[in-house]
VEXDREN-2710 file (C-alpha; in Angstrom, 1 decimal):
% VEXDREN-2710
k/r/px/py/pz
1/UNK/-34.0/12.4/-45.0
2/UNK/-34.1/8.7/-44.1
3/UNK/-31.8/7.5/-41.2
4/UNK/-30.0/4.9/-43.9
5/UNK/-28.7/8.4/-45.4
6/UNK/-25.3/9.6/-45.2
7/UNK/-25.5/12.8/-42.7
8/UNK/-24.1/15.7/-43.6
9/UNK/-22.5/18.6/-41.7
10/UNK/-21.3/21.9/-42.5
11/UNK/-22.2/23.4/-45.4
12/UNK/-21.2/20.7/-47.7
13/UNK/-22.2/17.4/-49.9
14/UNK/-25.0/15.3/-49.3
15/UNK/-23.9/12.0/-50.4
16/UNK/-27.1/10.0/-51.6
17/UNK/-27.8/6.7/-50.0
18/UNK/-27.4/3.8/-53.1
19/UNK/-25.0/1.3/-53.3
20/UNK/-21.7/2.5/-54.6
21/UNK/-19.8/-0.8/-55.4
22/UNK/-21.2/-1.5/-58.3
23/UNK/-19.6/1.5/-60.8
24/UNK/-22.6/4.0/-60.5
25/UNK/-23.5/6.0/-64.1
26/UNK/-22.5/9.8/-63.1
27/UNK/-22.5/10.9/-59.5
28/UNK/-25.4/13.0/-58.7
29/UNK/-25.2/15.4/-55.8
30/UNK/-28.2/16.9/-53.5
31/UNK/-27.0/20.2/-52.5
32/UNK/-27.9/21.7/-48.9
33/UNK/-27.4/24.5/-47.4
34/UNK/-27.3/22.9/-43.9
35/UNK/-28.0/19.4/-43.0
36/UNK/-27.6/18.3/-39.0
37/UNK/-27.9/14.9/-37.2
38/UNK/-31.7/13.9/-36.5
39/UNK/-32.5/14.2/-33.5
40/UNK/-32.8/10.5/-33.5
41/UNK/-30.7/8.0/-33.4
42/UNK/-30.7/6.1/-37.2
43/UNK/-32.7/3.0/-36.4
44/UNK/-30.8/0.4/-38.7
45/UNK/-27.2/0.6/-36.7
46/UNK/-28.7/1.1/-33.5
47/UNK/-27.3/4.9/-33.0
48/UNK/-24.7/4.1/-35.3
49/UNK/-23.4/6.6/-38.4
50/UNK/-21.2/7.7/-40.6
51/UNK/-21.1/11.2/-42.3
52/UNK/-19.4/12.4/-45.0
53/UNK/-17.6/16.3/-45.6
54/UNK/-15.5/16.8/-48.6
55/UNK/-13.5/20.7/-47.6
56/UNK/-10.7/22.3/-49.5
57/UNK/-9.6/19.3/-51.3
58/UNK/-10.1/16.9/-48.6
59/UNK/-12.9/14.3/-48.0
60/UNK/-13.4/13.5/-44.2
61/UNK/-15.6/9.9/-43.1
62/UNK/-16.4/10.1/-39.7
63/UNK/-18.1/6.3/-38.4
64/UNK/-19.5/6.5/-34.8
65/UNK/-21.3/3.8/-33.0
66/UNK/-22.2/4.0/-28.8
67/UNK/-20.6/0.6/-28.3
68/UNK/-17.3/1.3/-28.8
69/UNK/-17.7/2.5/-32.5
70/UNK/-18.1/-1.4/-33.2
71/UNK/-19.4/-1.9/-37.1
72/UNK/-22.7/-3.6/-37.3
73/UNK/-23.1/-4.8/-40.8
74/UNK/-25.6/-1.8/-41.9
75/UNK/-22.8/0.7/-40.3
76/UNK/-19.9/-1.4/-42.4
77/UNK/-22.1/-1.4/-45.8
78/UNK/-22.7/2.6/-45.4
79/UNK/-18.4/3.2/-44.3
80/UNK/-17.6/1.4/-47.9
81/UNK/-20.3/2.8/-49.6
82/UNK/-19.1/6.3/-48.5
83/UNK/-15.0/5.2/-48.9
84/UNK/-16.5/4.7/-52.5
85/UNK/-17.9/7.9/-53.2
86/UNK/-15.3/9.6/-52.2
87/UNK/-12.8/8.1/-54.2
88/UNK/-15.1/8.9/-57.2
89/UNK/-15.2/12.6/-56.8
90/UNK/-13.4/14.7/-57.8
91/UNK/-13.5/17.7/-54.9
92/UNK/-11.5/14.9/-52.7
93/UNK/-8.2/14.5/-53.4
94/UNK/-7.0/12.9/-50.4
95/UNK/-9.5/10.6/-48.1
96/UNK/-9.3/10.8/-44.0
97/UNK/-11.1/8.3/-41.8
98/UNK/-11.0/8.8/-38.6
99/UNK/-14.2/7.4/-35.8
100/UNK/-16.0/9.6/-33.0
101/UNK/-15.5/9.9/-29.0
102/UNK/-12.6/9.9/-27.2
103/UNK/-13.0/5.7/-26.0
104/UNK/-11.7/3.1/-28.2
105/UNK/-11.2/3.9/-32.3
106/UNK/-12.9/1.0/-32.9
107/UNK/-14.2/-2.5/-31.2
108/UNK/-14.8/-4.4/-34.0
109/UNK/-17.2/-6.4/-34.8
110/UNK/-20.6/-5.9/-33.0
111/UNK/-20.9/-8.8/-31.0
112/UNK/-25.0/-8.2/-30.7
113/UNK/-25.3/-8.7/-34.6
114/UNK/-23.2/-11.8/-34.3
115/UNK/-25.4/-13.6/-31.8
116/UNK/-28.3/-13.1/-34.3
117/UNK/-26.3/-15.2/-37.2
118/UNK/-28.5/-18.2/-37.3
119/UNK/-26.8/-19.9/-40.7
120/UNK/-23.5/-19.8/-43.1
121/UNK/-24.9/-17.3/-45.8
122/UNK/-26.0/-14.9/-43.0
123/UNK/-22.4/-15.3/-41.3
124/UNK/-20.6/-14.6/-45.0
125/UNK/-22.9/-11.7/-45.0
126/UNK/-21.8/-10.1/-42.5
127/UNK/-18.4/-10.6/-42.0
128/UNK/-18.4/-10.0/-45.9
129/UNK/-18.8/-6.1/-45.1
130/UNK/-15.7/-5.8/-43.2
131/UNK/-14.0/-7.3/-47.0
132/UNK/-16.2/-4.6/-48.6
133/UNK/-14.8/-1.6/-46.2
134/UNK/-10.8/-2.5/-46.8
135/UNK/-11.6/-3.3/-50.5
136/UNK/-12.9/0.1/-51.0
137/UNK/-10.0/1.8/-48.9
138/UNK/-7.1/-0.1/-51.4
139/UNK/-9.1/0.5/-54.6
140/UNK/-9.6/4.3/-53.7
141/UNK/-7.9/6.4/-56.7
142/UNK/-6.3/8.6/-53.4
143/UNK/-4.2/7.9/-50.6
144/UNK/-6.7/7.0/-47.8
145/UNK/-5.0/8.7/-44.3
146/UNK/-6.6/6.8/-41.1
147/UNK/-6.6/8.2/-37.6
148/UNK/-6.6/6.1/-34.4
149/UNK/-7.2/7.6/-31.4
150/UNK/-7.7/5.0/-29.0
151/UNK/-7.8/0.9/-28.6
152/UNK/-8.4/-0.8/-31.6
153/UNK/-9.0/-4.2/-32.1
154/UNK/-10.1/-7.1/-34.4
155/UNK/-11.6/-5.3/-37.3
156/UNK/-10.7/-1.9/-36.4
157/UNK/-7.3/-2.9/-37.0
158/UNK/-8.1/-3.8/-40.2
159/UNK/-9.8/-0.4/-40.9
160/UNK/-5.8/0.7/-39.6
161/UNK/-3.8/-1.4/-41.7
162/UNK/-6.0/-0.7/-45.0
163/UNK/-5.0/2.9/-44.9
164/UNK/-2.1/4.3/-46.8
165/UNK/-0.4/6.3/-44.1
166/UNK/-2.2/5.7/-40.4
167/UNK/-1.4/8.3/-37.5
168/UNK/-2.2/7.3/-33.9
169/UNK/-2.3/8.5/-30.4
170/UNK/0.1/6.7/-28.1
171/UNK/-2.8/4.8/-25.8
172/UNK/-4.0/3.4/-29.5
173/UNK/-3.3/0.2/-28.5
174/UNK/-4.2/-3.2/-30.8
175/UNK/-5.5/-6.8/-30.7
176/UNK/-6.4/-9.3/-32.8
177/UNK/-9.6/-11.2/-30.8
178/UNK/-11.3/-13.5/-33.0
179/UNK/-9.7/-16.5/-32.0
180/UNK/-10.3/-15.8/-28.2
181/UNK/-14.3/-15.7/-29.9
182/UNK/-13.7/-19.0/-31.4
183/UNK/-13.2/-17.5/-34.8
184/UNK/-10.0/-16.0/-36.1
185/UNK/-8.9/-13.0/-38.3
186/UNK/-9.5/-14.4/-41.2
187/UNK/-11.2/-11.5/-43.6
188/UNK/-8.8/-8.5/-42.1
189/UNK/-5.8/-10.8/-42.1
190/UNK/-4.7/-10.5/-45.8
191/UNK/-4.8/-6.5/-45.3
192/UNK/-2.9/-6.6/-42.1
193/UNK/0.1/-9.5/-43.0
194/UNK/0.7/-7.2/-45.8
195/UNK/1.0/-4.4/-43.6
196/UNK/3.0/-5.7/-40.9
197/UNK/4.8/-9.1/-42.2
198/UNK/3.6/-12.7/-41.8
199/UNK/6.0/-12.9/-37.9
200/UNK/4.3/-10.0/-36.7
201/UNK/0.8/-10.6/-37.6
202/UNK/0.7/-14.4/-36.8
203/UNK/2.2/-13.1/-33.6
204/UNK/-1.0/-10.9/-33.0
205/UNK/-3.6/-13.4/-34.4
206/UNK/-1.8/-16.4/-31.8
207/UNK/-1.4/-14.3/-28.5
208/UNK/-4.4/-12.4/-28.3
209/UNK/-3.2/-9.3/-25.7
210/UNK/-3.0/-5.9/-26.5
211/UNK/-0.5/-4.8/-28.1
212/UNK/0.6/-0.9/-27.4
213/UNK/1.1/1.8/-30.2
214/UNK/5.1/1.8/-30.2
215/UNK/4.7/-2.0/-30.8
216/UNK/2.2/-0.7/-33.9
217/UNK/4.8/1.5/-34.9
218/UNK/7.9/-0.5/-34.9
219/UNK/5.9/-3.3/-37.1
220/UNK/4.3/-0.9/-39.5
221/UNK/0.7/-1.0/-38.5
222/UNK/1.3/2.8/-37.7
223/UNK/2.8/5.6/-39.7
224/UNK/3.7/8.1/-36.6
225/UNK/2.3/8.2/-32.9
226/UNK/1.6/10.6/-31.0
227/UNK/1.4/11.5/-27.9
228/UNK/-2.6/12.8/-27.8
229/UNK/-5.3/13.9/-29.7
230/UNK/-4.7/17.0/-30.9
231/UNK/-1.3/16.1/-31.5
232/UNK/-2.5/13.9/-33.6
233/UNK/-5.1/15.6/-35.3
234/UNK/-2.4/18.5/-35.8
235/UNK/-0.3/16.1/-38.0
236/UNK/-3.2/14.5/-39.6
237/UNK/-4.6/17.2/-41.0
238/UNK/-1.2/19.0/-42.1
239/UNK/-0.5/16.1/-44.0
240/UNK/-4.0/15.8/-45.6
241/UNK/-3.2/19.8/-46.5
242/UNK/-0.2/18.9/-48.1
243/UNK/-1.9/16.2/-50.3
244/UNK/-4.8/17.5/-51.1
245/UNK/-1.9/20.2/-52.9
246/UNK/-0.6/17.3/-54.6
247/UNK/-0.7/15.7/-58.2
248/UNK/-3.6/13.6/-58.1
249/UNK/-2.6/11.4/-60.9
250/UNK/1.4/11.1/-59.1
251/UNK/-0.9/10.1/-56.1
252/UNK/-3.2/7.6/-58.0
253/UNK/-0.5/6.1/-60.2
254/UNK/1.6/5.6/-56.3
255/UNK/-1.8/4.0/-54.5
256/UNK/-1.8/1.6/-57.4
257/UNK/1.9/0.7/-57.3
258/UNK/1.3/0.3/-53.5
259/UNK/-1.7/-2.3/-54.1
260/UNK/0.1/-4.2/-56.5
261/UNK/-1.1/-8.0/-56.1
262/UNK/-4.2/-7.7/-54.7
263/UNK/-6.1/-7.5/-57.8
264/UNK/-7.7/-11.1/-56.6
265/UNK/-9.0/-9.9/-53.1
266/UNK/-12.5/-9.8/-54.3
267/UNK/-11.7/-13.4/-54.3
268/UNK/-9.8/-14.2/-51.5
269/UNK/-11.7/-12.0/-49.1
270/UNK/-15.3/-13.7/-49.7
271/UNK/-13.4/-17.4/-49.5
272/UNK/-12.3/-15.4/-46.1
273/UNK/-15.8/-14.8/-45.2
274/UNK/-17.6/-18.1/-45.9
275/UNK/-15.1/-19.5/-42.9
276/UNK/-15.5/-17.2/-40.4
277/UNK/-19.4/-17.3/-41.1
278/UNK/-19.5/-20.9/-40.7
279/UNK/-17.1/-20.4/-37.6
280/UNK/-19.4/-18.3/-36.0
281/UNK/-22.6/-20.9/-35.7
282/UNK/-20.1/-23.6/-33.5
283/UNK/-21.0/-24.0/-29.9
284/UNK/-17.8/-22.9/-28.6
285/UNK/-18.3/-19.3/-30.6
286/UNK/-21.8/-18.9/-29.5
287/UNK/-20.7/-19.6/-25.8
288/UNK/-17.4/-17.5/-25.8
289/UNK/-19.7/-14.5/-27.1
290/UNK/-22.3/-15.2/-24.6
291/UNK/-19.7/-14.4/-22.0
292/UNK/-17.9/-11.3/-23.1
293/UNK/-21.3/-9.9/-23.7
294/UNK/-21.9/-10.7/-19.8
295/UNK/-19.1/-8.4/-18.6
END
């Protein structure tokens, strides 16, 4: 199995590697009877991976990275590719993400990919991936449930405010970094004003501190908080339960209702992308970068 693969765990699916956004013929499945990591790490995301299990009704995408579970653009092309999938079969009836470790849910974008951006198409590229990702989370036939259990911040909140219902832990706390990068949150913005309401996210995309999880939960970027872990995982999973008992088509015809008026993001998102990929060649990005790299 090549390292680009899903990796699957657990007696279940094997999700093939191909590209999912462009309306596949028929899913076709490779059936094992036990499929573990490799031993090493895969080679395109650095250590990076996402894996797939779809069990009693529920589909679980796990995305893990060692820095911080940031998203390189090979790790954000497999996390929509697999959001995809999912949506498409049938065994899922409800979608959980949720990322590995116990550090931060997510950093964001990798800030070692972004040094290597050396012109616009490049930048739209990558920052293109992090559209892809929240496009297939809002398109997904099935409520998407999202678990945060730690910091989360630029992109990663993005990942939180796509997600139909989001559960946290209550040291989940937020920010919005791009423009302390020189950039700003242009591509996760549209997902997360929706969320939250123009104040509160023009609030987070001006002052760039943290914001902490009863904050996230008082503007709507968080369903419920919790106060750890397994609390959280608790209530996660019980709700998931509860779904994946539900009407699918009640669930699909609510996701769509809940989308309503983002039938032109395909649109808006790459315009979103072109900026921040041209944003991230000025001097003033390259040398903010430079330094948070150094600490």
């Amino acid at each position: 199995m090549a390292h680009g693969d899903f990796i699957a765990e657990e007696r279940i699916r094997l999700f093939p590697y191909r590209s999912a956004l462009s309306a596949p013929p028929a899913l076709s499945f490779i059936f094992q009877t036990m499929i573990t990591r490799p031993d090493t790490p895969g080679t395109s995301v650095a250590g990076g991976d996402v894996t797939v299990t779809i069990s009693d009704g529920i589909g679980t995408i796990r995305f893990g990275h060692p820095k911080g579970n940031s998203l390189p653009g090979a790790l954000l092309r497999r996390l929509a590719e697999a959001v995809t999938w999912v949506g498409m079969d049938p065994a899922a009836r409800v979608i959980v993400l949720r990322s590995e470790g116990t550090g931060p849910f997510c950093a964001g974008a990798s800030f070692d990919e972004l040094v290597e951006i050396n012109d616009p198409a490049s930048g739209e590229e990558f920052f293109s991936g992090f559209a892809k990702v929240i496009l297939a989370m809002i398109r997904a036939p099935k409520f998407v449930l999202v678990r945060v259990h730690g910091r989360t911040a630029g992109g990663g909140v993005g990942l939180a405010a796509a997600g139909d219902y989001t559960i946290a832990t209550s040291n989940a706390s937020a920010k919005l970094s791009e423009l302390a990068v020189g950039i700003g949150p242009f591509v996760v913005g549209p997902v997360i004003e929706r969320r939250i309401g123009t104040a509160a996210f023009a609030a987070m995309a001006v002052d760039v501190n943290w914001r902490d999880a009863e904050w996230c939960e008082r503007h709507g970027l968080y369903a419920r908080v919790l106060d750890d872990t397994a609390l959280a995982d608790a209530a996660i999973n019980a709700l998931a339960g509860t779904l994946a008992a539900s009407n699918p088509e009640a669930m699909a015809e609510m996701k769509r209702i809940f989308w309503e008026g983002t039938e032109q993001w395909e649109e808006l998102l790459a315009g979103r992308a072109r900026i921040s990929g041209r944003l991230v060649l000025s001097a003033f990005t390259r040398e903010a970068i430079a330094k948070f790299r150094e600490r």
